[in-house]
N, C-alpha and C positions, 0 to 999 in steps of 0.2 A: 443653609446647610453648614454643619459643622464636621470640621475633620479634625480625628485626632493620631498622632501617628505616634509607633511606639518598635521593640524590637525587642522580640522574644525568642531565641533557642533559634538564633540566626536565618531569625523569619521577618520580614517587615510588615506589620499591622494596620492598617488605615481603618479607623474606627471612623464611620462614617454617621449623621445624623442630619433631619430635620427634610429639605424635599432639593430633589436634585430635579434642576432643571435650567432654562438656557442661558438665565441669569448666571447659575453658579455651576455649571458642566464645565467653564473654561478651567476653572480652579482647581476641579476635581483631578480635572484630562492632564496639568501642570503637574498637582503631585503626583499623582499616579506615574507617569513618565521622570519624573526626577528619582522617583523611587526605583524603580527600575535600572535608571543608570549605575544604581549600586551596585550591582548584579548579585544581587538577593532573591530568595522566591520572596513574593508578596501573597497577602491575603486583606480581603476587604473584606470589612466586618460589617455587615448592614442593619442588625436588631433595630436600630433607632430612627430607619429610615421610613420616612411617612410617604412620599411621594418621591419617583422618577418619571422624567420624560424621555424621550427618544433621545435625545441628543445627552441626555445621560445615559443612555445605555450605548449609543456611538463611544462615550470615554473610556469607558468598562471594555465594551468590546476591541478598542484600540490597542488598550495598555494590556490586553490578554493576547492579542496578537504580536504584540513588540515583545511582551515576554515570552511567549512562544518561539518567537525566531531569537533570543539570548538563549534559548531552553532552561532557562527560569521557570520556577514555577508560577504560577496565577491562580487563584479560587477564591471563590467568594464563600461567606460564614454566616448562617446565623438572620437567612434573609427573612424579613416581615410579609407577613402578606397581602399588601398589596405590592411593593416590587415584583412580589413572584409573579404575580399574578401578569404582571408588565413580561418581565424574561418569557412565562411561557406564552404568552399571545404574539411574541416574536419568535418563539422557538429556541430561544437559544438556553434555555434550561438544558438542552443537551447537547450545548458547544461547551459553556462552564463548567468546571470543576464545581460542587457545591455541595459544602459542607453544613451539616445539620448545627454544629456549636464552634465556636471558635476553637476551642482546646483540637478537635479532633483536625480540623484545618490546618493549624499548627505543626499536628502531629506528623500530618500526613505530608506536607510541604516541608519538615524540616531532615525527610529523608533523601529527598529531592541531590 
């Protein structure tokens, strides 16, 4: 997994890529939560993501909760499908915010 973090129209970005899982969820759950300490909204960008596993969807869902109780925002961008396909066999496709392209996540997180 690779992350890349960036900051656009005082939104924070984590461009995510490659496969999430137990190996690298500790990493992910780290930035995610350090990004948050900013008290920024964030958005995760997933295009590039090949594979999650549960315990990458525990980090996702953590740092969506810790930004919910900052009332931050939180959404995910842009997901591949086979993540989706992971969020909805858990259901939480409709706990997430989930935006079809980055731009519109952006958009809609930096009115926040």
């Amino acid at each position: 997994m690779e992350i890349s973090v960036s900051e656009t129209a005082g939104v924070n970005v984590v461009a995510l890529s490659g496969e999430i899982d137990l190996q690298t969820s500790p990493k992910l759950r780290g930035e995610l939560l350090g990004l948050i300490a900013n008290k920024k909204p964030l958005v995760v960008e997933m295009s590039d993501v090949s594979y999650i596993d549960s315990s990458g969807v525990a980090s996702l869902v953590e740092a969506f909760q810790t930004a919910r109780s900052k009332n931050l925002g939180f959404s995910l961008a842009a997901i591949g499908d086979a993540p989706l396909r992971v969020l909805k066999l858990a259901r939480l496709d409709g706990v997430f915010v989930i935006h079809d392209t980055l731009e519109n996540a952006i958009s809609a997180n930096g009115e926040n």
